[in-house]
Steps between C-alpha positions, in 0.01 A plus 500: 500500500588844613830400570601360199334776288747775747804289450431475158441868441839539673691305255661593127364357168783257495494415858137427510513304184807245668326509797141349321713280291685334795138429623384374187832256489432404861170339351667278216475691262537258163735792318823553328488846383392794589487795267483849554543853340747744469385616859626209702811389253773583694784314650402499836165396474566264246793358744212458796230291247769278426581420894124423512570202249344726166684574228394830323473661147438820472561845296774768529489873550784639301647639827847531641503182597804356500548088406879334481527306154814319435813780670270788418217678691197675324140639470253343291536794227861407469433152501257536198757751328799209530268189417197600248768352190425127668132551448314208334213515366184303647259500185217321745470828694669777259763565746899520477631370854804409657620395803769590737571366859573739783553533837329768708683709769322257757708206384174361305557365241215514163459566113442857315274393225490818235207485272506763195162540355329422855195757523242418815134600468404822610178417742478848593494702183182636448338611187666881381718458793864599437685193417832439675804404308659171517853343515588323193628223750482367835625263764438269713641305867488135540676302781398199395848430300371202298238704281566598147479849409141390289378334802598772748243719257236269498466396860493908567245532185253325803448832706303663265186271547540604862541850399200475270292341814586846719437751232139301434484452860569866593276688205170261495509288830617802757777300674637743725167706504344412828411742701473322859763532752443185625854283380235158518304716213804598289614141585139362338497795244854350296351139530125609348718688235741200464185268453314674275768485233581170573133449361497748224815245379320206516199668366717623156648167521132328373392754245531386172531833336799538784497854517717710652524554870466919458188377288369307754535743787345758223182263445430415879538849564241613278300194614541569860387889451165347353438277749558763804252709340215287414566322869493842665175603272318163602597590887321823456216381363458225737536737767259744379199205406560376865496845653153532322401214607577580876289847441199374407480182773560815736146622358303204496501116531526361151233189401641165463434479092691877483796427731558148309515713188776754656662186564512327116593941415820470706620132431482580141690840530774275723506251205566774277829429295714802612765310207289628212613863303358766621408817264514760780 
């Protein structure tokens, strides 16, 4: 395990990520896309999913980029500038898109979808934070040539329950928080994570009410504090009646009749419903 996590810690972003998806391929993996962020979008990487049998869909940086479209090479900026007249409009989403096939300097081959009105959620932003502005447009990377512009949008529209997971994950679960060194612990630390959302989804899944899930985490939260502190206020008591206890059988030998009624004194106290309010 210490191998794997110093190999891994020598490797990029991108390289790591090609390297765990080869693995995850190697297992039969039952997929056909894979979609990714800006981050990872590129024609290189894209070029290596799609040796591993994967097509991908992913979104653009406005970079300098450069992507051969009929006798003509240009960035995606360009490409916007020469194509946003042959954007329709997609009333279902209240987007204008339109699509135009290119080929990357790699030789692959894939479709620019450009999306005007395309605004992602901001999971970050914070209340009275400063707000960042956003491009009236955007675009996206598909090799999968088949896909209409609409459904190139949609398939991609899937990350953000993923991204939703991590962001829930990160702020109310502490995946990545461990503190052990041990990789078997950081290893068991994802997967408790992983698992416990798993069941706060099925859990929202039978409410009636169906809250949300940032109300849910809010209400087992508050729930959770309660219970911590009437459990730890029932272990001190119980600690402090036994330690009694102890004292005076140090002092003398306690009858029959008075030890029985120590006894009925602490089962009752362990019977105690440490559920109930408490108005300390």
């Amino acid at each position: 395990m210490a191998r794997h996590l110093r190999v891994a810690g020598e490797l990029t972003k991108v390289e790591l990520a090609l390297k765990m998806l080869a693995q995850v391929v190697a297992q039969g993996l039952p997929a056909l896309y894979l979609l990714v962020d800006a981050w990872f979008t590129s024609p290189k990487f894209c070029k290596a999913v799609k040796e591993l049998g994967l097509h991908v869909i992913g979104r653009l940086k406005a970079d300098g980029t450069l992507y051969a479209h009929g006798d003509r090479r240009a960035n995606l900026r360009q490409l916007y500038r020469t194509h946003r007249h042959l954007l329709t409009p997609a009333p279902e989403m209240g987007l204008a898109l339109a699509r135009v096939p290119v080929t990357c300097g790699n030789g692959l081959a894939g479709a620019i979808i450009l999306a005007r009105g395309y605004q992602e959620p901001d999971l970050d932003t914070k209340p009275g934070g400063k707000i960042t502005p956003k491009s009236s447009w955007a675009a996206f990377f598909s090799t999968d040539l088949s896909l209409t512009a609409l459904e190139v949008v949609k398939k991609y529209l899937g990350r953000w329950a993923i991204e939703v997971f991590f962001k829930e994950a990160k702020q109310r679960l502490g995946l990545g928080q461990e503190q052990g060194h041990s990789f078997a612990a950081q290893v068991f630390s994802v997967f408790q994570t992983f698992f416990r959302y798993s069941l706060l989804a099925y859990l929202l899944e039978q409410e009636d009410g169906r809250p949300t899930m940032g109300e849910m985490f809010r209400q087992l939260e508050e729930e959770t504090g309660k219970l911590t502190f009437l459990e730890r206020l029932r272990q001190y008591l119980a600690t402090l009646l036994k330690r009694i206890l102890d004292t005076l059988a140090d002092f003398y030998e306690p009858s029959p009749s008075f030890r029985a009624y120590l006894d009925a004194i602490t089962n009752t106290f362990n019977e105690f419903p440490i559920f109930q309010g408490c108005e300390t």
